[in-house]
PATI-335664 format. One record per residue (C-alpha): chain; x, y, z; residue in three letters. Coordinates in nm, 3 decimals, padded with zeros to 5 digits. Layout:
<sites>
<site c="A" px="X" py="Y" pz="Z" r="ALA"/>
...
</sites>
This chain:
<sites>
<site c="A" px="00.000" py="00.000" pz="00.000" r="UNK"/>
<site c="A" px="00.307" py="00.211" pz="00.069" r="UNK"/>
<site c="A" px="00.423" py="00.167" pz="-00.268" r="UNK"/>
<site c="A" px="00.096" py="00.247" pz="-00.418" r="UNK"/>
<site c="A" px="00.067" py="00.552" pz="-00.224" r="UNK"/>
<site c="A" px="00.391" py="00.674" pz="-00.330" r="UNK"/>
<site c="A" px="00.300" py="00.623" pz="-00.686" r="UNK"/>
<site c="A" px="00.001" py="00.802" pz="-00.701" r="UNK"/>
<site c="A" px="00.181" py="01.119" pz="-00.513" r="UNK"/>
<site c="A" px="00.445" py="01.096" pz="-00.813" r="UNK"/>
<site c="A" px="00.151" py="01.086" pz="-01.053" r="UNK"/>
<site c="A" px="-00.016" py="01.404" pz="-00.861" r="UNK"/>
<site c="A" px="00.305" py="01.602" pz="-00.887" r="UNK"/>
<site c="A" px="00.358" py="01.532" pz="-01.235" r="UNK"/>
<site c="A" px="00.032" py="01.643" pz="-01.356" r="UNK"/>
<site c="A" px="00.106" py="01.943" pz="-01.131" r="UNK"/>
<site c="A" px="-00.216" py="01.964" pz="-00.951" r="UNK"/>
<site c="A" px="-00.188" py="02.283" pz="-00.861" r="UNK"/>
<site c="A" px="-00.195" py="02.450" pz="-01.200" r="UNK"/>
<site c="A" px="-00.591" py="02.271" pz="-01.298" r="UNK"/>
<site c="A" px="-00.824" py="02.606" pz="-01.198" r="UNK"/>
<site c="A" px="-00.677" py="02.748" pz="-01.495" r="UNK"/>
<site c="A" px="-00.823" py="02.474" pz="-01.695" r="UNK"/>
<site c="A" px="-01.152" py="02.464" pz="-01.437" r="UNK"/>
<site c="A" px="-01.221" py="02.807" pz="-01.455" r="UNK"/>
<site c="A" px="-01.322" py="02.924" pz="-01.795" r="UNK"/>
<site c="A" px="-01.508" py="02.661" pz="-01.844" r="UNK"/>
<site c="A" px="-01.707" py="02.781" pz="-01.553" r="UNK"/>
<site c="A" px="-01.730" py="03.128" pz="-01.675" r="UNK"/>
<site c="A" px="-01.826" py="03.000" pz="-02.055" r="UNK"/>
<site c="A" px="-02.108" py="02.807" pz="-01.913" r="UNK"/>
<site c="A" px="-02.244" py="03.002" pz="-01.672" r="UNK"/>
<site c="A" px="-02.239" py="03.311" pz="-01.911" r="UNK"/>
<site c="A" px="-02.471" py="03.086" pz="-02.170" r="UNK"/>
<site c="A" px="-02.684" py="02.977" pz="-01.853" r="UNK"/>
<site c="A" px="-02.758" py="03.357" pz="-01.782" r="UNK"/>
<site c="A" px="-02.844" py="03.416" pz="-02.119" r="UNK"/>
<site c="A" px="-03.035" py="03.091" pz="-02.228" r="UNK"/>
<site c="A" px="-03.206" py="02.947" pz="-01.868" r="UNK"/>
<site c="A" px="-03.087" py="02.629" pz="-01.903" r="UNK"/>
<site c="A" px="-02.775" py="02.395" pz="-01.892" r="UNK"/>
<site c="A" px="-02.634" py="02.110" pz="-02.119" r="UNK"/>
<site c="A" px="-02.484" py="01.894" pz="-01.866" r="UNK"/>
<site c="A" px="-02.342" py="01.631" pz="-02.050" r="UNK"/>
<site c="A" px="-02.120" py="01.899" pz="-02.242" r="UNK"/>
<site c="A" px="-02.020" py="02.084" pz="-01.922" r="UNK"/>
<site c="A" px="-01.914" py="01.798" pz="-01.813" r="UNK"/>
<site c="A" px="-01.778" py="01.682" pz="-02.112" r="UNK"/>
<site c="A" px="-01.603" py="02.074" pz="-02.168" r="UNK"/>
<site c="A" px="-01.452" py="02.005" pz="-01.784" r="UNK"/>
<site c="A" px="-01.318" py="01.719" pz="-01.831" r="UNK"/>
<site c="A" px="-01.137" py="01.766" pz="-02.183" r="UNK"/>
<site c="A" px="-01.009" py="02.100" pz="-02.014" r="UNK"/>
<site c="A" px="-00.849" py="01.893" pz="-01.752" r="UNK"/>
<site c="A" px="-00.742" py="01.631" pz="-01.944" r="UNK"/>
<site c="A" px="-00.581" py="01.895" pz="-02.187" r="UNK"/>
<site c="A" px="-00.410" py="02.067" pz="-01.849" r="UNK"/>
<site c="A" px="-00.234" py="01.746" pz="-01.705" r="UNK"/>
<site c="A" px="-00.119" py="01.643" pz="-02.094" r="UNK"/>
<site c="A" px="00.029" py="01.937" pz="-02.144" r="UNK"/>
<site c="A" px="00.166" py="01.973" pz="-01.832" r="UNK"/>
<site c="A" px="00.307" py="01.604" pz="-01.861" r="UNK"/>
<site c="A" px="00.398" py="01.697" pz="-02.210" r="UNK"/>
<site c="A" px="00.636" py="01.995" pz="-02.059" r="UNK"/>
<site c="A" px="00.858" py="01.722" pz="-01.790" r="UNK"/>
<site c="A" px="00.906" py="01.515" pz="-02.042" r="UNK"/>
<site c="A" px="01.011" py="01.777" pz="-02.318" r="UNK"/>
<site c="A" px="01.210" py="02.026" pz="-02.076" r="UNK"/>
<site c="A" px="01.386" py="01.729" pz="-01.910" r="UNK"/>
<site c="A" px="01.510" py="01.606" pz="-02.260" r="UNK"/>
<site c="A" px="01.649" py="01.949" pz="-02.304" r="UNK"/>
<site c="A" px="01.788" py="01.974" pz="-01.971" r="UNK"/>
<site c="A" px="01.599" py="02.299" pz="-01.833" r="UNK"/>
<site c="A" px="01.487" py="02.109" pz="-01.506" r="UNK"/>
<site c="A" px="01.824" py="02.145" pz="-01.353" r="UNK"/>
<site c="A" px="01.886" py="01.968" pz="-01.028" r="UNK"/>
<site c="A" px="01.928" py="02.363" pz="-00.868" r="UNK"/>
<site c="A" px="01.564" py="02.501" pz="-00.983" r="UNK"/>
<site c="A" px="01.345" py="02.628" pz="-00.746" r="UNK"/>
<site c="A" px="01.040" py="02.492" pz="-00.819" r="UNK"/>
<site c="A" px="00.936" py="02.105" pz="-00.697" r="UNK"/>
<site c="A" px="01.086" py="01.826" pz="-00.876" r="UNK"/>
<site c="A" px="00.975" py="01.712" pz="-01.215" r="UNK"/>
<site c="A" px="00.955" py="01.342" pz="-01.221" r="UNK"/>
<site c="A" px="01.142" py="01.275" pz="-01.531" r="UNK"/>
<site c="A" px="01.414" py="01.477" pz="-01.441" r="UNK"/>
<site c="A" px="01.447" py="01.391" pz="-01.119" r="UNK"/>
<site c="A" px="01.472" py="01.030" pz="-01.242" r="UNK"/>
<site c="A" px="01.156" py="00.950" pz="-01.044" r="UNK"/>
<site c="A" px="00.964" py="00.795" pz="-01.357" r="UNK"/>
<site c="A" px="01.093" py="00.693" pz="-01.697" r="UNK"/>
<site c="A" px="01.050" py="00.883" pz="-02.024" r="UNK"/>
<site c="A" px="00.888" py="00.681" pz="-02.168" r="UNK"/>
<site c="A" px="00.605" py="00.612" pz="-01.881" r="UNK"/>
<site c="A" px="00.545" py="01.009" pz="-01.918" r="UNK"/>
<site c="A" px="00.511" py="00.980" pz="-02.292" r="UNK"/>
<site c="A" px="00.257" py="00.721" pz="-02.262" r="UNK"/>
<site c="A" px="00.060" py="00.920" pz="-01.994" r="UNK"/>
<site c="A" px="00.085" py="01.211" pz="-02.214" r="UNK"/>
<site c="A" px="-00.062" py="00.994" pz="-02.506" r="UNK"/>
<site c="A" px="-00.359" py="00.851" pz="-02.285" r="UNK"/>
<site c="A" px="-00.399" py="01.193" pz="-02.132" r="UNK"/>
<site c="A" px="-00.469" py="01.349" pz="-02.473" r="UNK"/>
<site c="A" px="-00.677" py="01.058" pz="-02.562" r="UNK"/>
<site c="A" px="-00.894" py="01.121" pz="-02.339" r="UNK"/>
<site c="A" px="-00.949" py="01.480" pz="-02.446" r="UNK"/>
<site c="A" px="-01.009" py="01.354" pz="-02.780" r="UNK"/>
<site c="A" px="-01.320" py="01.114" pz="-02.652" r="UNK"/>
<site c="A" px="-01.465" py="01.448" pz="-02.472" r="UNK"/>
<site c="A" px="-01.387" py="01.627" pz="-02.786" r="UNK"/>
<site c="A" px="-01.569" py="01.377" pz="-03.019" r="UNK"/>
<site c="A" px="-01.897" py="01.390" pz="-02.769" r="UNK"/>
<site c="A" px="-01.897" py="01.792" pz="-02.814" r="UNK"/>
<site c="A" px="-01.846" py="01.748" pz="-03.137" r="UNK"/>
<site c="A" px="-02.150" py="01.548" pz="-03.177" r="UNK"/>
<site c="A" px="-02.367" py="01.755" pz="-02.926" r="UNK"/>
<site c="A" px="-02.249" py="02.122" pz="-03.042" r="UNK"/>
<site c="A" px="-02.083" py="02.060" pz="-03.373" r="UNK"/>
<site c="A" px="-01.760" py="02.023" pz="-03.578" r="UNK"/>
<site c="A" px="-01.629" py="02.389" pz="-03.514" r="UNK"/>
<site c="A" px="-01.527" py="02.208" pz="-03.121" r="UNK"/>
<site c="A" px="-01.304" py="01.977" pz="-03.326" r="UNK"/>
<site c="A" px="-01.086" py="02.246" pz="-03.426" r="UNK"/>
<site c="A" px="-01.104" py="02.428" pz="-03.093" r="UNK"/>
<site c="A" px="-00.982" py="02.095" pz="-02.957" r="UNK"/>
<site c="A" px="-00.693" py="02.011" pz="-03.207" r="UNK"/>
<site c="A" px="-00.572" py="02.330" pz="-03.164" r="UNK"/>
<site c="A" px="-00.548" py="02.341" pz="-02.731" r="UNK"/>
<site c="A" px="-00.380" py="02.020" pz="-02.777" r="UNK"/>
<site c="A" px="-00.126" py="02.118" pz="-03.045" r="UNK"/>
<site c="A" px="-00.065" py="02.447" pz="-02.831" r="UNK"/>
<site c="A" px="00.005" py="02.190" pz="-02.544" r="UNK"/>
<site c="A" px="00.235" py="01.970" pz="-02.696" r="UNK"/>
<site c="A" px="00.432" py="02.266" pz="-02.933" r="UNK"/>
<site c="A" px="00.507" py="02.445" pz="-02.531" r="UNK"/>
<site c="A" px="00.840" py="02.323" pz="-02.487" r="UNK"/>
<site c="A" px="00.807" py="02.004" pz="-02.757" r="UNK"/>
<site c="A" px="00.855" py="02.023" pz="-03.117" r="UNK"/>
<site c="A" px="01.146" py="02.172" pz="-03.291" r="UNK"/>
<site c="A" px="01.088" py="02.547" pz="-03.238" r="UNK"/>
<site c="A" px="00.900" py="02.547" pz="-02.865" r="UNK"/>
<site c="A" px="00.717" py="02.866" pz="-02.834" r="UNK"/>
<site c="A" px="00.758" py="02.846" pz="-02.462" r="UNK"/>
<site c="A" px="01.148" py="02.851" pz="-02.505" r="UNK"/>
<site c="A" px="01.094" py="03.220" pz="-02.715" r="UNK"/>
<site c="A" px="00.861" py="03.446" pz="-02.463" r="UNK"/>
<site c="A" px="00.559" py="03.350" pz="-02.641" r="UNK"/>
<site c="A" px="00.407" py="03.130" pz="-02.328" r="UNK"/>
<site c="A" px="00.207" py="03.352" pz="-02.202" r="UNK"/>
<site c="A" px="00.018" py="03.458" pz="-02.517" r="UNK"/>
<site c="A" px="-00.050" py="03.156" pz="-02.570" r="UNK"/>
<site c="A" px="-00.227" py="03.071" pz="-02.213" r="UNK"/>
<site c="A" px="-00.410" py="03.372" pz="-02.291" r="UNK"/>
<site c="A" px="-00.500" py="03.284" pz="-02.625" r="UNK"/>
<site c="A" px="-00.621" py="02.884" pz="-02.472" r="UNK"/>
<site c="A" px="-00.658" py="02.918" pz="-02.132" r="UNK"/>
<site c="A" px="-00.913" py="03.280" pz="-02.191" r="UNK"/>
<site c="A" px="-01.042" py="03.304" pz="-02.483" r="UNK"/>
<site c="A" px="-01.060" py="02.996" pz="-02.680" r="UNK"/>
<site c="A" px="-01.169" py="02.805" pz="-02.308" r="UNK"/>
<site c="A" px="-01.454" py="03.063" pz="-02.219" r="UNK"/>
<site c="A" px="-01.556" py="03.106" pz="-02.583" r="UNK"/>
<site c="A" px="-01.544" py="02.758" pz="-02.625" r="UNK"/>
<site c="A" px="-01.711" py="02.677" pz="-02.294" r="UNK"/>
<site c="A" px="-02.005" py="02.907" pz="-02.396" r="UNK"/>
<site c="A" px="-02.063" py="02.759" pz="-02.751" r="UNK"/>
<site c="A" px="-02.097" py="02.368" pz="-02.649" r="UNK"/>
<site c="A" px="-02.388" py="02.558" pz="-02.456" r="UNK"/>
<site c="A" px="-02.534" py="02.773" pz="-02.724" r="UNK"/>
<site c="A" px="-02.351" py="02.674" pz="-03.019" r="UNK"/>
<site c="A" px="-02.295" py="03.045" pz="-03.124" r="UNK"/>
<site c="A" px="-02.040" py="03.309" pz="-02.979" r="UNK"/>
<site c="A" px="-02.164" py="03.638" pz="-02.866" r="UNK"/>
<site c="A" px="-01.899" py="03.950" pz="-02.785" r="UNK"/>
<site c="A" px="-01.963" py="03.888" pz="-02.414" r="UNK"/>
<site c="A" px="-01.755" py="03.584" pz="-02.408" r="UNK"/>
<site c="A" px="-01.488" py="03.715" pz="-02.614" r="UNK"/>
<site c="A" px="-01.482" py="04.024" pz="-02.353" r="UNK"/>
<site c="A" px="-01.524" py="03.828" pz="-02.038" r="UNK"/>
<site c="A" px="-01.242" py="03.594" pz="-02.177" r="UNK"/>
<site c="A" px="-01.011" py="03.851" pz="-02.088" r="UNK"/>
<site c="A" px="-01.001" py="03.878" pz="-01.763" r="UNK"/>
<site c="A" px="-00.965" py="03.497" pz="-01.715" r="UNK"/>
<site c="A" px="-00.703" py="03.428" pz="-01.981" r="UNK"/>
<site c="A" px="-00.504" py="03.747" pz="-01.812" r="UNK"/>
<site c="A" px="-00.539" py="03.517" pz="-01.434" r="UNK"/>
<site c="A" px="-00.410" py="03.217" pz="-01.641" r="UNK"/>
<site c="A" px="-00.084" py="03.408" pz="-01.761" r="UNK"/>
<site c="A" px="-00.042" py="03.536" pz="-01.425" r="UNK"/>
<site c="A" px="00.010" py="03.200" pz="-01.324" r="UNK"/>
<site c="A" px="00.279" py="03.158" pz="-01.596" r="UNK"/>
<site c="A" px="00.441" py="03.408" pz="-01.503" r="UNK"/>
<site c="A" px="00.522" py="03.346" pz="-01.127" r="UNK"/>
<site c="A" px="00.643" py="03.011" pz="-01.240" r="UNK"/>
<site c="A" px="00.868" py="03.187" pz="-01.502" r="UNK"/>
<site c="A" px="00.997" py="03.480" pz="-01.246" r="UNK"/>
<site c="A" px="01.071" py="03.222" pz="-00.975" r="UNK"/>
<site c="A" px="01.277" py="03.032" pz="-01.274" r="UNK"/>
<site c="A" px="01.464" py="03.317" pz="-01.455" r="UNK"/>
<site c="A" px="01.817" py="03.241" pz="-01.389" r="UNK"/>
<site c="A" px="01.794" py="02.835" pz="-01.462" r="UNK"/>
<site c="A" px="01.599" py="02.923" pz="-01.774" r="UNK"/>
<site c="A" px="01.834" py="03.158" pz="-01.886" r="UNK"/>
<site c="A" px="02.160" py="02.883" pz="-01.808" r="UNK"/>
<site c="A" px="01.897" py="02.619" pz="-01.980" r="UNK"/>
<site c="A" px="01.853" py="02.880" pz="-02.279" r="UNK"/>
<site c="A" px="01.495" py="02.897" pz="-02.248" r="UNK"/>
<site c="A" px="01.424" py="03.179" pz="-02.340" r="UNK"/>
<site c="A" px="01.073" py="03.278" pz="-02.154" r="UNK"/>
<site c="A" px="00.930" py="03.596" pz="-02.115" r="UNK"/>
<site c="A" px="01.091" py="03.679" pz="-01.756" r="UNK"/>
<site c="A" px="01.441" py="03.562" pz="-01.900" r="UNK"/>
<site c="A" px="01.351" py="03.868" pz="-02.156" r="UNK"/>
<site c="A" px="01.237" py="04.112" pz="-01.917" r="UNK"/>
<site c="A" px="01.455" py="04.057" pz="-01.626" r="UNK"/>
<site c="A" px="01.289" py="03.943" pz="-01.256" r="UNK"/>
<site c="A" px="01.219" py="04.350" pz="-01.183" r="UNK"/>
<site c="A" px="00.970" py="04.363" pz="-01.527" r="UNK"/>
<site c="A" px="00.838" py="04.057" pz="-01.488" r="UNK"/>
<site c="A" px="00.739" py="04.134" pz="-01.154" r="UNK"/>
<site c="A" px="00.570" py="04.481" pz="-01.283" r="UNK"/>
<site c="A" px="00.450" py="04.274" pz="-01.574" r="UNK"/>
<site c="A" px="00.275" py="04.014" pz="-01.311" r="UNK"/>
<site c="A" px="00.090" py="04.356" pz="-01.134" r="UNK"/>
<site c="A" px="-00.043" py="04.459" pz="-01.418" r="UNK"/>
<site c="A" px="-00.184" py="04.112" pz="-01.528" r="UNK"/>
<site c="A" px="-00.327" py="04.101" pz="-01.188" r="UNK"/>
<site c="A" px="-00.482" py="04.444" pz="-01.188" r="UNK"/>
<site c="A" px="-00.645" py="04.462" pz="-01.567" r="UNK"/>
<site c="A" px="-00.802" py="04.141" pz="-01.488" r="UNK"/>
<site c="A" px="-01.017" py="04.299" pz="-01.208" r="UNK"/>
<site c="A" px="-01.059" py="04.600" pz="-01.419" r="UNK"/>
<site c="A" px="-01.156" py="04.430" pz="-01.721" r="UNK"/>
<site c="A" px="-01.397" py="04.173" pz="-01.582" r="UNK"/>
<site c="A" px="-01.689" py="04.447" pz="-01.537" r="UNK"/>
<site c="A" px="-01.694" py="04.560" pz="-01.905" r="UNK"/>
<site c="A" px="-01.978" py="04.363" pz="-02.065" r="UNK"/>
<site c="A" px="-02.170" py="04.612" pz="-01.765" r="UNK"/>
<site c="A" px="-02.006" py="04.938" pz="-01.898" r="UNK"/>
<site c="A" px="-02.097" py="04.851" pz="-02.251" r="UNK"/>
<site c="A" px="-02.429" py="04.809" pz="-02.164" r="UNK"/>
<site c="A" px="-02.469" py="04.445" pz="-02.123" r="UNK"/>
<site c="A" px="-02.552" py="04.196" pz="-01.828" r="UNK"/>
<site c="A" px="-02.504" py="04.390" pz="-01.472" r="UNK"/>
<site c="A" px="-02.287" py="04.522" pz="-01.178" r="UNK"/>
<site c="A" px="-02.257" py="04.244" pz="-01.059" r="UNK"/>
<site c="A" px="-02.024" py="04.231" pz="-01.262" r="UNK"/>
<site c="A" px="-01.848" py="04.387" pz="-01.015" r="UNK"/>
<site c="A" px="-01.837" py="04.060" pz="-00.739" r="UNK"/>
<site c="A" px="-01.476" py="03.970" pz="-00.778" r="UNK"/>
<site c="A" px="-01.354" py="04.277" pz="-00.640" r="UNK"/>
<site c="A" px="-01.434" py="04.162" pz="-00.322" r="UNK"/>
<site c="A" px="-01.087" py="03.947" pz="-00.377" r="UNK"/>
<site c="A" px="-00.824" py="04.261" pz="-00.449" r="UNK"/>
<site c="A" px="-00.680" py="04.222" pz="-00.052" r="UNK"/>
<site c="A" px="-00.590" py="03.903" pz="-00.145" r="UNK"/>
<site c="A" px="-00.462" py="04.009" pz="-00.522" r="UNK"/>
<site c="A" px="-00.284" py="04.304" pz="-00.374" r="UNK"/>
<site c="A" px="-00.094" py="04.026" pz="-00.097" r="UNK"/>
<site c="A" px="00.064" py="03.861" pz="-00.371" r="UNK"/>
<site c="A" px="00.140" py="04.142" pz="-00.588" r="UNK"/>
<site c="A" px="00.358" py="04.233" pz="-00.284" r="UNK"/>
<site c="A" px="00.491" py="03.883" pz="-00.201" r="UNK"/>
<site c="A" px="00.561" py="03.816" pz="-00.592" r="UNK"/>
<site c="A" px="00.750" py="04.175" pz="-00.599" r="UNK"/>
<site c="A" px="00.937" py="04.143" pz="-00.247" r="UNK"/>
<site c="A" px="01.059" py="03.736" pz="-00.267" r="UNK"/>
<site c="A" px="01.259" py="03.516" pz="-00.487" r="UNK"/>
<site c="A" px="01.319" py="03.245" pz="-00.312" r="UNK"/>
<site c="A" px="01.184" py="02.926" pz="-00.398" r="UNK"/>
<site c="A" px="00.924" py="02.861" pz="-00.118" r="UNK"/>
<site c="A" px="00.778" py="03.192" pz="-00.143" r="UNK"/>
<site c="A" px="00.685" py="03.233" pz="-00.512" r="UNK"/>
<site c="A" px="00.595" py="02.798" pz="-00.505" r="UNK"/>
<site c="A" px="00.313" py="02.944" pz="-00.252" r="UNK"/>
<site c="A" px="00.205" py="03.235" pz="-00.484" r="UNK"/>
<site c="A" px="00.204" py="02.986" pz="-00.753" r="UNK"/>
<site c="A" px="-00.075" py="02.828" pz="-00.557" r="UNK"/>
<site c="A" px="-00.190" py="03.132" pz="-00.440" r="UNK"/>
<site c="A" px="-00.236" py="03.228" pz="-00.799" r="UNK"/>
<site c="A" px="-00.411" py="02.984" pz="-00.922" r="UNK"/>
<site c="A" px="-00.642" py="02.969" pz="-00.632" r="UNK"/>
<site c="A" px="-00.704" py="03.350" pz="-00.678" r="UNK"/>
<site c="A" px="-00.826" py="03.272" pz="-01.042" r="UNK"/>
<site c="A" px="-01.061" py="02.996" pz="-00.952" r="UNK"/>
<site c="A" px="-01.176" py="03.220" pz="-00.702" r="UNK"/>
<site c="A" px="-01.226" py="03.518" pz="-00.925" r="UNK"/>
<site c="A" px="-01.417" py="03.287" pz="-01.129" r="UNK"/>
<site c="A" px="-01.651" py="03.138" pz="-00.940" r="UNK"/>
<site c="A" px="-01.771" py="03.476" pz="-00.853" r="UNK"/>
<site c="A" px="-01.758" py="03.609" pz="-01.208" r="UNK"/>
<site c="A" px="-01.984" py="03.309" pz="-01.260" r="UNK"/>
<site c="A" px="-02.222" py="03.424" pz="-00.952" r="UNK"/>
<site c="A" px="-02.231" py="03.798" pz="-01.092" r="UNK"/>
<site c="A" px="-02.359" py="03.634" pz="-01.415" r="UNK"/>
<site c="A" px="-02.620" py="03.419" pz="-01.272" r="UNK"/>
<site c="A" px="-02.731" py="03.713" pz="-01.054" r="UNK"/>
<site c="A" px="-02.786" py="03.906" pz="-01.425" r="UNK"/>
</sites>
């Protein structure tokens, strides 16, 4: 039982737990927009969205130990926790098959959306899963050039809550394209404490990210101002005359933004910026799940 135990924990860590509300939140957002607007839910494809989100997440992210540790960036000195291919804790090729089954079972979700809300999801799809694999795989990883966090933006905001909100209505309006925003800018937030608390083995690794580019003092300015338009952007639908203030409902959370604005500016050791990690994420689901409650309250 021991054993078993201690597999499952290496399992947990390598789909890196911690990182899923980015893939649980838009979806939550996407559907509960097209529940304010339509009365009604499709719960097979919310469940169905959820779980290829997820399933997307931990392939990707399973994708990324077993891609960065073939070109060495998970050096033995990095900050954050251990990768389990790197640290020698599972084989390569163990996380390659995961990563296979992983996507695979995006694909099955993605074939019952397909059939529910039609072929335009099979694109959507294709496309999150290429993004996850081309991160740090592939011969020219975008995540190696500074492009990371456009691209969590891009997949993890608006292609998630549009997405999200068409397996619902099977149209897009502009509100989900605008209410994207503030969730893809939370995702990329995320990225980019991971990326600040990893700027100098990045830089030795020659990865190239975004923080390596700007140096830890702008990336921790750049990580504010993620933070901040995100709260000002989520009540815009409002301003430009759609849904309501309520709208408003996630600013109850800007203590809690503000605390690791500070931490994220004022540490860079390894414990502290793991925790904002967490914190970051956890601020996102957060955010979302009242986005979601302003929208129902419409």
């Amino acid at each position: 039982m021991a054993v078993e135990a201690q597999a499952v924990r290496i399992w947990l860590m390598a789909a890196r737990v911690r990182t899923l509300p980015a893939a649980v939140a838009p979806v939550l957002v996407g559907t509960n927009l097209a529940a304010a607007e339509t009365n009604s839910l499709r719960v097979g494809a919310f469940v169905a969205a959820l779980l290829g989100a997820i399933f997307i997440q931990v392939g990707t992210n399973l994708s990324n130990d077993y891609s960065d540790a073939r070109r060495g960036a998970d050096a033995d000195d990095r900050l954050g926790p251990v990768r389990v291919t790197a640290g020698g804790l599972v084989p390569p090729r163990q996380v390659l098959i995961a990563t296979y089954v992983t996507f695979g079972l995006a694909v099955l979700c993605g074939i019952y959306l397909v059939s529910v809300a039609g072929w335009e999801l099979l694109l959507i799809g294709a496309a999150s899963i290429l993004a996850g694999v081309l991160y740090t795989g592939g011969p020219r990883p975008y995540g190696y050039e500074g492009l990371g966090e456009v691209f969590v933006f891009l997949f993890f905001g608006i292609v998630a809550v549009a997405g999200s909100y068409c397996v619902q209505t099977e149209k897009l309006d502009w509100e989900a394209f605008v209410l994207a925003v503030p969730v893809g800018l939370l995702a990329a937030a995320i990225l980019e404490v991971n990326n600040t608390r990893d700027v100098e083995t990045d830089r030795r690794a020659g990865k190239r990210t975004l923080a390596v580019r700007l140096g830890r003092r702008r990336s921790r300015s750049l990580y504010a101002a993620t933070i901040y338009v995100a709260f000002l952007t989520a009540p815009l639908p409002w301003i430009f005359g759609s849904l309501s203030p309520w709208l408003f409902l996630p600013w109850v959370l800007l203590p809690v933004a503000a605390s690791l604005v500070r931490t994220v500016r004022n540490h860079s050791d390894g414990p502290s910026l793991n925790d904002a990690l967490a914190r970051t994420g956890l601020l996102q689901l957060l955010f979302c799940i009242l986005l979601s409650a302003g929208l129902l309250l419409t």
